[in-house]
C-alpha positions as CSV (number, residue, x, y, z in Angstrom):
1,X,37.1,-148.4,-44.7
2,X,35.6,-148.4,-48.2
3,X,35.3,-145.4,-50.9
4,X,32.2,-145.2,-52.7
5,X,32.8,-147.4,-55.3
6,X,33.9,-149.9,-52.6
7,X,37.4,-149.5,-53.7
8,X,39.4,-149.4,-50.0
9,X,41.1,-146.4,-49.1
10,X,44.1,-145.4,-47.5
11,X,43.6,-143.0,-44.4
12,X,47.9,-142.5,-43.7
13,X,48.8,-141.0,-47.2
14,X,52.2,-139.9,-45.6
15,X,52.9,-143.8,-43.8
16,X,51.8,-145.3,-47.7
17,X,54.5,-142.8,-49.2
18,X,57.3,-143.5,-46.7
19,X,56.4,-147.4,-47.5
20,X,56.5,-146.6,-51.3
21,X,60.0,-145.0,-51.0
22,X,61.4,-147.0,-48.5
23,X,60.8,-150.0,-51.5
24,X,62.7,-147.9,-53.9
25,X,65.6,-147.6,-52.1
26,X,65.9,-151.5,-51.8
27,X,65.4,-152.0,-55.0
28,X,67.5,-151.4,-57.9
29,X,65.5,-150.8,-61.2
30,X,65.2,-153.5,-63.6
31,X,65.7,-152.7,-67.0
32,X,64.4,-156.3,-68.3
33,X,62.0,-157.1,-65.5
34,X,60.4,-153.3,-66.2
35,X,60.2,-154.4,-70.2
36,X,58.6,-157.7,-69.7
37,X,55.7,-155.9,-67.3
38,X,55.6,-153.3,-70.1
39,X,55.2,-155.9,-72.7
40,X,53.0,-158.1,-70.5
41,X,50.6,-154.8,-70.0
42,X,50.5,-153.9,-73.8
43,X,49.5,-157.4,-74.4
44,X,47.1,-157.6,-72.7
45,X,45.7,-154.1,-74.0
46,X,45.9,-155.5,-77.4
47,X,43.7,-158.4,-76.6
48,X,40.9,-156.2,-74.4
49,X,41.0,-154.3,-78.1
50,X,42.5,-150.8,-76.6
51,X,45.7,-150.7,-78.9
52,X,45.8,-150.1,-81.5
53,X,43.5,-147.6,-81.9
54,X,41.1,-146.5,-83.9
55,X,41.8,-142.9,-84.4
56,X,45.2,-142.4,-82.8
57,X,44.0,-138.9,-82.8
58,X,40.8,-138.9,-81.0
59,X,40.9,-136.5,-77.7
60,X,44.1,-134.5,-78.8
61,X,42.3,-131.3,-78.3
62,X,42.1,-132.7,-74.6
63,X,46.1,-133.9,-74.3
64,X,46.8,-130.1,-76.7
65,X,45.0,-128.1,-73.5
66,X,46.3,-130.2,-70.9
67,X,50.1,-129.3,-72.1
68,X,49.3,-125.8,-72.6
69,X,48.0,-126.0,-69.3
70,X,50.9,-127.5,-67.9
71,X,53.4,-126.0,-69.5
72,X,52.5,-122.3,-69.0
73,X,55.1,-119.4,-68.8
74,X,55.0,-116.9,-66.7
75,X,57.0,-113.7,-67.0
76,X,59.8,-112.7,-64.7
């Protein structure tokens, strides 16, 4: 079956999340595997133009909300 925008999607959320965390219990992390995906992924930002940016500071009235958001308090 196909979403909307044609993208598949998954009708057993709970079968996909036993899948997902059965694979994490096999597999211990990789420190240097993990940095070369990182690496590999920030490349390949740099070349679409996404990083650096422009205005490192463009939308942090969005990220400022979404913490306060977040991280609200609420009296005992």
């Amino acid at each position: 079956m196909m979403g909307k925008d044609g993208s598949p999607v998954i009708k057993n959320h709970v079968l996909l999340r036993e899948f997902e965390e059965s694979q994490l219990r096999k597999e211990a992390p990789d420190y240097h595997r993990n940095l070369k995906v990182f690496e590999a992924l920030y490349q390949e930002a740099r070349l679409l133009g996404i990083f650096p940016l422009k205005n490192p500071l463009d939308g942090i009235e969005v990220d400022v909300h979404l913490a306060r958001v977040i991280n609200v308090q609420i009296p005992a």
